[in-house]
N, C-alpha and C positions, 0 to 999 in steps of 0.2 A: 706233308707238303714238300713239292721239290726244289732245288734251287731256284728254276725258272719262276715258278710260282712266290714263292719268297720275293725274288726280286721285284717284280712285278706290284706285289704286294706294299713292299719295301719303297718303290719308284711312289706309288698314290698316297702313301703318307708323305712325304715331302712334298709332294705336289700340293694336298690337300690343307699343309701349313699354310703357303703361298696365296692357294686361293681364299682361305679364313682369314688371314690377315689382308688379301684385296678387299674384302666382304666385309670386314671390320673397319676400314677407311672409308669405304664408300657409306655405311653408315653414317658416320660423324660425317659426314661431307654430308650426308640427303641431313641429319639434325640442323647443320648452317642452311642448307636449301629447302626444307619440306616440297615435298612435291615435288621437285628437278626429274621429269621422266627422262632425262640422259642416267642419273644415277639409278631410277627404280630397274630400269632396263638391265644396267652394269649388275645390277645385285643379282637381279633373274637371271641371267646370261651366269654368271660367278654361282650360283646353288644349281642351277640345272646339269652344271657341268661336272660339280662335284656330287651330285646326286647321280649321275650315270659312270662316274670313272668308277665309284664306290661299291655299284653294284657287278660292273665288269671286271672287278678284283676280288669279287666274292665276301665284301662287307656288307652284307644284308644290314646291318643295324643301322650303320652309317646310311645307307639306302634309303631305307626307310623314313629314318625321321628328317632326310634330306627333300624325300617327296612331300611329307607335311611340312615342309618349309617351304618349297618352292610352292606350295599350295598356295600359302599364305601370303608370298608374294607374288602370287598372281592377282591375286584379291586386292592387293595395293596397284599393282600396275593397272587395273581397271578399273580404281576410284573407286571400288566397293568399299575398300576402308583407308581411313584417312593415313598421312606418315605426321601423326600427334607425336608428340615426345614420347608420351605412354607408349604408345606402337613401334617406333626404334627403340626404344630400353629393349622391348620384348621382344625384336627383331634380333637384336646385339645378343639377350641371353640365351636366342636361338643357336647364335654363330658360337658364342661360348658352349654350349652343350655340346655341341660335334667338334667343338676341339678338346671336349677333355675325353670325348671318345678316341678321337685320333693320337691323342695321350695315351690312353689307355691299351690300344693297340698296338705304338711302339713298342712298350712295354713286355707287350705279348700279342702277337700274331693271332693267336687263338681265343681272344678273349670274344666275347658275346656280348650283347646286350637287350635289353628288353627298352622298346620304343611303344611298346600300349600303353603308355599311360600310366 
């Protein structure tokens, strides 16, 4: 990888701290509100954004299990599923998973991961 590539690289992890920790208040903010579609919007708006920097940095992993996130909150934003407590827990351990990814790629730029499950 070259410098430009690095940095680039370098610049989406920092960025994608930022956006997990917005992603992670807006959580406990929709827990106090269930339902607030200003925050189900903020969280869709916050995963879809770090699901496409992720993949134009070349972290397919991060990509990946960002698109089955933003899936899943699509499916909220459309009243397909409720935002139960059960549902932000599992919301929240979503946003925890792609941050120990993004952990884990500080770490090491080259690191991989598997999102099948």
């Amino acid at each position: 990888m070259d410098d430009f590539e690095r940095e680039l690289k370098i610049g989406f992890l920092q960025e994608a701290e930022q956006l997990l920790g917005d992603t992670e208040q807006c959580f406990l903010n929709l827990e106090a509100n269930p339902g607030d579609a200003a925050i189900i919007d903020r969280i869709f708006r916050l995963a879809h954004n770090l699901k496409g920097s992720s993949k134009a940095v070349g972290f397919d992993g991060i990509g990946e299990f960002a698109h089955e996130f933003e899936s899943l909150l699509l499916k909220v934003k459309n009243g397909e599923i409720s935002t139960s407590p059960g549902m932000v827990s599992l919301l929240l351990r979503c946003n925890d998973h792609i941050r120990a990814m993004v952990e884990g790629l500080k770490a090491n730029l080259e690191a991989t991961f598997d999102s099948s499950g």
